[in-house]
N, C-alpha and C positions, 0 to 999 in steps of 0.2 A: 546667820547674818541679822535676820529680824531680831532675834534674841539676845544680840551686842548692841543693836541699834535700842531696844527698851530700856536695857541696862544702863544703860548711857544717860537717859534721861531718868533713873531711878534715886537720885539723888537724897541726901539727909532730906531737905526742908521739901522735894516732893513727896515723899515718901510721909512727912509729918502732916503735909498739906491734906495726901489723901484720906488718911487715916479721920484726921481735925472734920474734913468731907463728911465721911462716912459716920461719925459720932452726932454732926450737925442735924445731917440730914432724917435720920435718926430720930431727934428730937422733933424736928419739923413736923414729920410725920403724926408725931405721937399729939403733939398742942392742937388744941382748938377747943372752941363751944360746943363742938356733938360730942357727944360721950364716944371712946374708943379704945379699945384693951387688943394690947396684944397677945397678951393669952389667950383672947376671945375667939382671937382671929387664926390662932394656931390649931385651936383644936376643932374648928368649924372645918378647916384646909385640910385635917390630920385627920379626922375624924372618920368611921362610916357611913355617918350620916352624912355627908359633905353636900352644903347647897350654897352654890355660888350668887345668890341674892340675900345670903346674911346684911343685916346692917351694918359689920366693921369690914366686911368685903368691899360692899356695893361704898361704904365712904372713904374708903383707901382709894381705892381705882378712879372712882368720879370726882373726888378734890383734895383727897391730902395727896396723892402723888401725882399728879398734876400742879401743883401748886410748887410744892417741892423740886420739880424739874422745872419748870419755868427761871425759881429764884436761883437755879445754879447756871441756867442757860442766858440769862440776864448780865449773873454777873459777870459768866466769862465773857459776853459781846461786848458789853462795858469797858471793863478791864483791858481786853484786847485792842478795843478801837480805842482805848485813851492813849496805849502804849502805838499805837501805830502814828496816830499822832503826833506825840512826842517825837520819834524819830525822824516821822517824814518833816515836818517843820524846826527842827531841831531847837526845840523848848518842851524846858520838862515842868513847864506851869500850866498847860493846856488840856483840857479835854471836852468832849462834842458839848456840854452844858455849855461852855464853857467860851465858844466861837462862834454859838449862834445857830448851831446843829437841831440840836432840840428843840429850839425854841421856835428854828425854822421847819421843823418834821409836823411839831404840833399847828402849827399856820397853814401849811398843806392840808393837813385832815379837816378844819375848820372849814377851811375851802372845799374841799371834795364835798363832807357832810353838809354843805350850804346848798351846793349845787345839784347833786346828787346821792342823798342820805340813804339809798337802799345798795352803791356800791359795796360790791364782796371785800371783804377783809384785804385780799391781793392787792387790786385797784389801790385800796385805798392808804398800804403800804408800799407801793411804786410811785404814787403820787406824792406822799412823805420823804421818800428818797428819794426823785428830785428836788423837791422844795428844801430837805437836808444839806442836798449839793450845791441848789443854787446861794442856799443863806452863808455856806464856809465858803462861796468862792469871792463871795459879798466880802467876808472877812479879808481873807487872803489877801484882796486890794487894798483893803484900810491897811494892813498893818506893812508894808511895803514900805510906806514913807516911814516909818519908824525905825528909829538908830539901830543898826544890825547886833549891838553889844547891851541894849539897856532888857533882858529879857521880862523886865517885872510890868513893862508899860505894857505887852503884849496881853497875860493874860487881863489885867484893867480895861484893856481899851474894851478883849473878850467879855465883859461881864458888865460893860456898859452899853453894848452892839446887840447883847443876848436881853439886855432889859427894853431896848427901844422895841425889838420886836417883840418881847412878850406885852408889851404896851400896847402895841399896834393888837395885836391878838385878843386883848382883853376887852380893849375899845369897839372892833366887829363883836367879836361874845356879847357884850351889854346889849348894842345895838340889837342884835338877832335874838337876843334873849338865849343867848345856849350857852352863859358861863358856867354853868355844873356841867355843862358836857367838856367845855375846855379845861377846868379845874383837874378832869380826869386824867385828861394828858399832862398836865404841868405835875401833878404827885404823884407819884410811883405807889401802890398798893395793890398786894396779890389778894385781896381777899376774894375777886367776884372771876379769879381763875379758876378752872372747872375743864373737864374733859373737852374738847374740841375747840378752846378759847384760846391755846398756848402752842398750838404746834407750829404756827410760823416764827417761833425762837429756835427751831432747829436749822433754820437759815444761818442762823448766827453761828452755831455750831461748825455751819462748811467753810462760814466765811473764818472761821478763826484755823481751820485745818488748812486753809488756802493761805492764811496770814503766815503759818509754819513751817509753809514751803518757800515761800519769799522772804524769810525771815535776812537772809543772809545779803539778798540784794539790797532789801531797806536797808540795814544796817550800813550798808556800803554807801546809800543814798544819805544817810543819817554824818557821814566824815566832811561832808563838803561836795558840793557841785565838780568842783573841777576833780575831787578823786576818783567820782563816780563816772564820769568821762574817759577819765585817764585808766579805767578800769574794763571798762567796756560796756557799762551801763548802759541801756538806753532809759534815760531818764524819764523823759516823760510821760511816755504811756503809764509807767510803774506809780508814777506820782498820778497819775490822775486814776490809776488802780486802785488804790493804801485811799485815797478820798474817798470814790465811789463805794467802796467796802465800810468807811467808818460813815457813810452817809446812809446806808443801809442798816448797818445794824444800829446807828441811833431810831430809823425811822422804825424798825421792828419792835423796841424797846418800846417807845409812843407809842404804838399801836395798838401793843399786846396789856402793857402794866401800865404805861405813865413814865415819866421822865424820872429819876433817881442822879441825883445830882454829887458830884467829887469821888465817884467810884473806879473813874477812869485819870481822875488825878492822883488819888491818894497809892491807889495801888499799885501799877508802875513806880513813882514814886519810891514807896517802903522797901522796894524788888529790887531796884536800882542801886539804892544806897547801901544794899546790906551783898550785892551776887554782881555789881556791876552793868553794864552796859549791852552785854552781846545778846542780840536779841530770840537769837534760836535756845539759847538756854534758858535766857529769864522767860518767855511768853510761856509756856507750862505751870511755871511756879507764878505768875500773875494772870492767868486763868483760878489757879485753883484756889488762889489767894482773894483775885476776885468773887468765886462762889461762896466761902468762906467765910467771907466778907458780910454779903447781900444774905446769907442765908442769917448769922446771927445777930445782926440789925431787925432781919422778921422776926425773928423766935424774940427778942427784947419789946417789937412792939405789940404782939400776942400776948405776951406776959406783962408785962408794963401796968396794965387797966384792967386787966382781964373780970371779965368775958368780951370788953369791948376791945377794938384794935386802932393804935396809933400807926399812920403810915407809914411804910419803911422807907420813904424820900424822906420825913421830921426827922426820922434817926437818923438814917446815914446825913443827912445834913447838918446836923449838929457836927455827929463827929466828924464830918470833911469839913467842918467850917476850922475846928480848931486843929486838923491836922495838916492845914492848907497853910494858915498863919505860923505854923511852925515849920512849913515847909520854903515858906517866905524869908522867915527869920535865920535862916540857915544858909552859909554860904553856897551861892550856884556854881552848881559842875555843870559842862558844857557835855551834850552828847555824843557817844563816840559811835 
């Protein structure tokens, strides 16, 4: 049964996904300023003489794979919480950058680190998801009054709600003098991930295994209010679920890297258009599409200048800026 049930999701484009993974990650590994062979590392592992504090050991374990799990763990909470979005609100123009999520995650840490700058990483990631929660619920009422058929005004109004607060943000920063601390969370960049920096991205990991077991009642949430009644949904709790889970893994995202902005637009999105709508099949293939994603954006800004590094929010935000206006320019399908 387990073994029809993997099958099932072994699909061409996951299967292409995985592999795409696995060649990425690959390179990830391999890039950077410290010198690192894998030969080096094969025959130190292979060898008799085997000493576990070589220098391509001890820089594998301590930051290239650390680093490398982060960017795949990113991009699938990303990815995932942009596609839950979409569903639960049923607009495929939105994601947590996008309604104030991030913008509200990072205003929380600002506040915590004001108040009390020696809170543990936890604290200060539970206090960002509130402040995640409370900034999309901020949205959720603006856009209410907004014609139920115009969906382009929604994400605008999103990215004019997400600049007031990053305003509000900037103006305490200056004041307090901690805008290099804020900066940090507004641009997404792995480089100062390191062994014990990144494991609260494994949250995201449960929340997107927890998103794949509800895949089938969003989606049912995703046809309309009255379906999902008439179905036996109990709505609300689940909506205010598919929130609290995309206000989380936005606020883990800010925590851990910084904000990386259209990775949770573009990719559901690209998923949708080419595999449809049902979300228990596409969220696999837009996880892995997500890490895929986030991973060769980093490898482009490692190599880009090299030896120095451009951030992987510059990149991915170019290309989400121009695969947003062509996702604009494109006629809207409604979500099923």
């Amino acid at each position: 049964m387990i073994k029809t049930f993997a099958l099932s999701y072994l699909t061409p484009s996951n299967v292409i996904g995985i592999i795409l993974l696995l060649i990425l990650s690959a390179i990830s590994l391999s890039v950077g300023v410290a010198d690192f062979s894998w030969l080096a590392l094969w025959q130190d592992l292979f060898s008799a003489t085997h000493t576990t504090g070589s220098q391509d050991v001890t820089l594998l374990l301590i930051s290239r794979l650390p680093r490398t799990l982060a960017i795949i763990l990113t991009g699938m909470a990303l990815s995932v919480a942009g596609l839950i979005l979409q569903v639960v609100l049923k607009n495929r123009f939105i994601e947590p950058s996008m309604i104030g999520a991030t913008q509200s995650a990072a205003l929380g840490l600002l506040f915590i680190s004001l108040v009390a700058p020696q809170t543990s990483p936890l604290i200060k990631m539970s206090i960002a998801s509130v402040a995640a929660l409370l900034g999309m619920l901020v949205f959720v009422m603006l856009i209410r009054r907004l014609p139920s058929r115009d969906y382009l005004l929604v994400p605008l109004v999103g990215i004019v709600y997400g600049g007031i607060l990053e305003g509000v943000a900037t103006f305490i920063a200056y004041q307090t003098e901690t805008l290099q601390l804020l900066n940090v969370w507004f641009y997404g960049d792995f480089s100062a991930v390191v062994i014990g920096r990144y494991e609260l991205l494994w949250v995201g990991a449960i929340l997107t295994v927890l998103a794949f077991i509800l895949a089938d009642k969003l989606n049912i949430i995703g046809l309309g209010d009255n379906i999902a009644i008439n179905l036996g949904i109990n709505q609300r709790p689940l909506v205010w679920l598919s929130v609290t889970m995309v206000a989380m893994m936005s606020a883990l995202v800010v925590v851990t890297v910084g904000a990386i902005p259209f990775v949770g637009l573009v990719v559901p999105n690209i998923v949708s258009r080419l595999y449809g709508d049902r979300m228990r099949q596409s969220l696999p293939t837009v996880a892995l599409l997500g890490a895929c994603a986030v991973l060769a954006c980093d490898i482009i800004g490692r190599t880009l200048r090299y030896p120095f590094e451009i951030p992987v929010a510059t990149i991915f935000g170019v290309v989400g800026a121009v695969v947003f206006l062509w996702l604009m320019l494109k006629p809207v399908r409604q979500t099923a």
